[in-house]
Every structure is written in structure tokens, then in C-alpha cells.
SEKOL-632092 format. One record per residue (C-alpha): residue number from 0; residue in one letter; z, x, y. Coordinates in steps of 0.5 Angstrom, whole numbers, padded with zeros to 4 digits. Example, Ala and Ser with C-alpha at 12.3 -4.5 7.8 and 13.67 -1.06 7.14 Angstrom:
BEGIN
NODE; n; res; w; u; v
NODE; 0; A; 0016; 0025; -0009
NODE; 1; S; 0014; 0027; -0002
This chain:
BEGIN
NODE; n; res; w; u; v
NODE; 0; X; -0107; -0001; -0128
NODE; 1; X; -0103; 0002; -0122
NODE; 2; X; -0107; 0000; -0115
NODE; 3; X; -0105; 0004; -0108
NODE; 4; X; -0107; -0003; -0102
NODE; 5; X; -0108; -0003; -0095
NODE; 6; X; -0112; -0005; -0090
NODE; 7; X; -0117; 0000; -0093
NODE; 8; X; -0118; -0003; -0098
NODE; 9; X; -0116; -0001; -0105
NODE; 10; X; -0117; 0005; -0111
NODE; 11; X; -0113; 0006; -0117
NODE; 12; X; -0108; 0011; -0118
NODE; 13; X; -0112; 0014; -0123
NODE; 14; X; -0117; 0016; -0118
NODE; 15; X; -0112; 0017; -0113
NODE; 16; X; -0109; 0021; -0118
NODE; 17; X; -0116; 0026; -0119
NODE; 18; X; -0117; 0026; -0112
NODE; 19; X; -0114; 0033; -0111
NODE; 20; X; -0119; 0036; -0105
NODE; 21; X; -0124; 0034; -0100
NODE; 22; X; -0128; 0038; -0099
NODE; 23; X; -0132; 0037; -0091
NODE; 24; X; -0139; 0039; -0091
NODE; 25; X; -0141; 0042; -0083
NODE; 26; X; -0145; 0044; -0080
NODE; 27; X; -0142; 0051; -0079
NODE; 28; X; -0140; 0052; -0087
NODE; 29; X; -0136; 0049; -0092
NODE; 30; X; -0128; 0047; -0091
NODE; 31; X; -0124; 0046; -0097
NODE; 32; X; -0117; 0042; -0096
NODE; 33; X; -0112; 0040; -0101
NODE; 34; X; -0110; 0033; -0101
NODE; 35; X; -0102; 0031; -0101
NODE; 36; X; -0104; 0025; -0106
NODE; 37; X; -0097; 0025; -0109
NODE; 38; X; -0093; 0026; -0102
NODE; 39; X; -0098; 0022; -0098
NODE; 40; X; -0101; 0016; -0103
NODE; 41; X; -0103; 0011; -0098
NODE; 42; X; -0106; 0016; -0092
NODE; 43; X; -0110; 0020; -0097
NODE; 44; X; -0112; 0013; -0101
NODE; 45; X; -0115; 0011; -0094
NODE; 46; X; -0119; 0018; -0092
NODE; 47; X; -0122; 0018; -0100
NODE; 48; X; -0124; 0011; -0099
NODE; 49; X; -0127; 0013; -0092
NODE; 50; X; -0130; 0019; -0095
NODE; 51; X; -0133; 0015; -0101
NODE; 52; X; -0135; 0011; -0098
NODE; 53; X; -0139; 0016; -0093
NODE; 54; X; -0136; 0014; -0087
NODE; 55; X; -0135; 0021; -0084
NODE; 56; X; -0143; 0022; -0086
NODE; 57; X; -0145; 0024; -0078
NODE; 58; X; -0139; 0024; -0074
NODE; 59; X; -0138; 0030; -0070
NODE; 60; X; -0133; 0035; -0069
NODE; 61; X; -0132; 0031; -0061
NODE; 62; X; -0125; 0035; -0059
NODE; 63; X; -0123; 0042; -0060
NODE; 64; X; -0118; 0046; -0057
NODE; 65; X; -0118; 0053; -0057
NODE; 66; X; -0112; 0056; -0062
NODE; 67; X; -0109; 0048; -0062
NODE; 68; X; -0113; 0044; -0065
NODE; 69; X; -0120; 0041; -0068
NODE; 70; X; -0120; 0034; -0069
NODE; 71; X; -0126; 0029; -0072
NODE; 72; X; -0126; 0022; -0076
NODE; 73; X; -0129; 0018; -0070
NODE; 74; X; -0135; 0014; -0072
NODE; 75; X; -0137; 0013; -0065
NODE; 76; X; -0138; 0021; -0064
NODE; 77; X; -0145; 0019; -0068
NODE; 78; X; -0148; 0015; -0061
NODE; 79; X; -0151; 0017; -0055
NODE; 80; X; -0145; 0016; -0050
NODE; 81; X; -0139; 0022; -0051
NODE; 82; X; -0135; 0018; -0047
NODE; 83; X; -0133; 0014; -0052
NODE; 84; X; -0131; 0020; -0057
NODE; 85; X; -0124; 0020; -0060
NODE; 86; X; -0123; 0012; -0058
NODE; 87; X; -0126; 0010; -0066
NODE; 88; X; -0124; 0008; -0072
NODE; 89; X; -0125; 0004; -0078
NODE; 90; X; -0124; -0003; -0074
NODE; 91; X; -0116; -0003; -0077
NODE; 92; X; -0110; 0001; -0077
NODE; 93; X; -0104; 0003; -0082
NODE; 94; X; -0097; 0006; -0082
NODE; 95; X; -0094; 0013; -0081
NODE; 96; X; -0092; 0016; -0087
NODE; 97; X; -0088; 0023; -0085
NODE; 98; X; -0084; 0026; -0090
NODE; 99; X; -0078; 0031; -0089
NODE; 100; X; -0083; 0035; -0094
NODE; 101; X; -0090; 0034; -0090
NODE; 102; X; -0087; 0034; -0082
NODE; 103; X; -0089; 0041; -0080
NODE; 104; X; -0095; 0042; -0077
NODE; 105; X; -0098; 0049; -0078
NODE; 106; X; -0105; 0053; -0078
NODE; 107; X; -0108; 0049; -0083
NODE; 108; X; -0105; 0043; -0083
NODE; 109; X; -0109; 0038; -0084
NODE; 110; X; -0106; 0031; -0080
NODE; 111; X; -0107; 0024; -0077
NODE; 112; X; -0109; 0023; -0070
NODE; 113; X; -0106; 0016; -0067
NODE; 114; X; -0105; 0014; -0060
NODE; 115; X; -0098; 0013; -0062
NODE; 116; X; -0092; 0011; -0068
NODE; 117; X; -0097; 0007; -0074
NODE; 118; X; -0103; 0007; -0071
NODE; 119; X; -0107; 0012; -0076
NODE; 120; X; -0114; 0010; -0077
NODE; 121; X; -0120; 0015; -0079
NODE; 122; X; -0119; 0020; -0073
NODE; 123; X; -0116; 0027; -0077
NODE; 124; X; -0116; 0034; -0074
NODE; 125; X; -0114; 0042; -0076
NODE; 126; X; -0108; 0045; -0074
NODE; 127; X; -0111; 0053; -0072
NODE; 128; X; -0105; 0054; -0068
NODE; 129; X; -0099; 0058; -0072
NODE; 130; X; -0093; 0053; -0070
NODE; 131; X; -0094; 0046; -0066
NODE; 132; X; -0087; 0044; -0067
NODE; 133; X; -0088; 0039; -0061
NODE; 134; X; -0093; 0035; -0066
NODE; 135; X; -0088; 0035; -0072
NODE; 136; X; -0086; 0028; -0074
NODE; 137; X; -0091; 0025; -0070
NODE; 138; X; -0097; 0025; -0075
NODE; 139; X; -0099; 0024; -0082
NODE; 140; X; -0100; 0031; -0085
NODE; 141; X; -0104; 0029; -0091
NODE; 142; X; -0108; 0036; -0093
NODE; 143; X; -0108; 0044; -0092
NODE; 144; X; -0114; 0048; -0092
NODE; 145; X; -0114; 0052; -0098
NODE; 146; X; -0122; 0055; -0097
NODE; 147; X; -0125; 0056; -0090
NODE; 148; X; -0120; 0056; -0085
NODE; 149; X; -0125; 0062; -0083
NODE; 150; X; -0130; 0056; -0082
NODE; 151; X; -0124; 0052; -0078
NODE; 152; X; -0123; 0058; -0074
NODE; 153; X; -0130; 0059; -0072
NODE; 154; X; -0131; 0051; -0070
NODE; 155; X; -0124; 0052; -0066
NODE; 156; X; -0126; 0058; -0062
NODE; 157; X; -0134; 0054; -0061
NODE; 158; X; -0136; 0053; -0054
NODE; 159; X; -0134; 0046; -0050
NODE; 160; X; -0134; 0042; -0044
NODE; 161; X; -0128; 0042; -0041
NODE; 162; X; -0127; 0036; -0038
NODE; 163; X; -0126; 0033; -0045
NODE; 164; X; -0126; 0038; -0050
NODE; 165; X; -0133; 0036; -0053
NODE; 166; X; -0137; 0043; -0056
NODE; 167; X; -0142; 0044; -0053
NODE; 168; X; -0147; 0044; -0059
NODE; 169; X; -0147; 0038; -0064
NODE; 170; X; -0141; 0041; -0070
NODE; 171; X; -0143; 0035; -0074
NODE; 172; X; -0139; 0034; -0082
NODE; 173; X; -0145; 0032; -0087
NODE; 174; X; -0142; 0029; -0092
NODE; 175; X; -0134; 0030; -0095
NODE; 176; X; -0134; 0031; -0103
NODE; 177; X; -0128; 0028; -0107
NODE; 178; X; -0126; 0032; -0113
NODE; 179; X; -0120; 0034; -0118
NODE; 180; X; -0121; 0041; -0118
């Protein structure tokens, strides 16, 4: 059996292969994303290990920029101290994987966040912008929402602290669901 491995550690490419969508439970409603499992295997294998493994379970929302962008995925949003938001990670990073098929990020684009080239970890964000073309090629886009963008909307025009983008109000994901339709 054909096995997709990385610092995440490992899942089959059965699973893989059935691992379609995600679906972010919040605490503002559902968001449905379908997963790029076949441009993308290794950025998707990661996000579904993470999911399965209820990683996600907890993290907040921690930046949002109004008509640009939501961004979670960072596991030290959970603690008391929002000065550490958007630093966290799984405790390892991974490769790039951007394609001429997936470089364009656009509304309802679902990518990596990274401080630079190769440094994916659990940080992911929304596109709620039309076009952010000073973006493309520089994340690896790994989804598209295909349900709830209404609900992206929403958390992206939510009300925030300026000094650090953070929501005012606690934006929390509550589970992600890992399904083939």
C-alpha cells in the first residue's frame, strides 16, 4: 500500500485518496473547503493528519483582515497570552508545494500561512479578497470553500484589535471533519 510521509508523519494513499473535504466547525457556523489531494498530497496529508488528530480543536481565528484575509491553525491562540498568536506550530515545518494549477489566490482560496519559502507548519488562512496576486506563488494553496464562504464573510468583517488584527470576540474552530463527500 502506497503511503504519502513527512514530518507529519504518515497516511495511506487510500485515506488520502477519500479525504476530499474538511469541514471547520466554528463558532460562527460551518465552513466546507475541498481539499486539493491530488495537486497538493503532501500539504493536504499534513492538514488531514493534523485534523485527525484533533490538533485544530480549540485554536482561534487569532488574525483577520478586513476584504484580505482570515488566518488560524496556530495552537498557542488556545492560551491566555495573545501575544504569541500566529508564532505556533506543530513543532516541525515542511516544503512548498505550489503549482502553475494552484498558484492563484483568490476568494475562497484556502492556503498555507509560512514566515517564508518552505516553512509550512498548521497555520492556514481564507482568501476574502477578489484577487491578492502579490500573494501568488508564495503559499501553498491546498483548498477552496465550497460551503460557507457566507460564514468566512462573516468572521472576516468581525470586529478586531488593530495593533494585531486578533477579533475582539474569541472566533474558535471546534472540530474539523475529514470526509470523501
Amino acid at each position: 500500500m502506497s503511503k504519502i510521509t513527512g514530518p507529519f508523519g504518515e497516511i495511506s494513499r487510500t485515506d488520502l485518496d477519500k479525504s476530499n473535504f474538511a469541514t471547520l466547525v466554528t463558532t460562527e457556523g460551518d465552513i466546507k473547503i475541498n481539499l486539493f489531494n491530488q495537486v497538493v498530497p503532501n500539504t493536504v496529508a499534513n492538514f488531514v493528519v493534523l485534523a485527525n488528530q484533533d490538533f485544530y480543536d480549540g485554536v482561534l481565528f487569532h488574525r483577520v483582515i478586513d476584504d484580505f484575509m482570515i488566518q488560524t491553525g496556530d495552537p498557542l491562540s488556545k492560551d491566555d497570552d495573545p501575544t504569541n498568536d500566529g508564532t505556533g506550530g506543530p513543532g516541525y515545518t515542511f516544503a512548498d508545494e505550489i503549482t502553475d494549477d494552484s498558484a492563484k489566490l483568490v476568494r475562497g482560496i484556502v492556503a498555507m500561512a509560512n514566515s517564508g519559502p518552505d516553512t509550512n507548519g498548521s497555520q492556514f488562512f481564507i482568501i476574502t479578497k477578489d484577487a491578492t496576486p502579490w500573494l501568488d506563488g508564495l503559499h501553498s494553496p491546498f483548498g477552496s470553500v465550497v460551503y460557507g464562504l457566507d460564514i468566512v464573510d462573516k468572521i472576516g468583517k468581525t470586529k478586531t484589535d488593530k495593533t494585531n488584527d486578533r477579533p475582539t470576540n474569541d472566533i474558535v474552530i471546534k472540530d474539523i471533519i475529514i470526509s470523501e463527500s
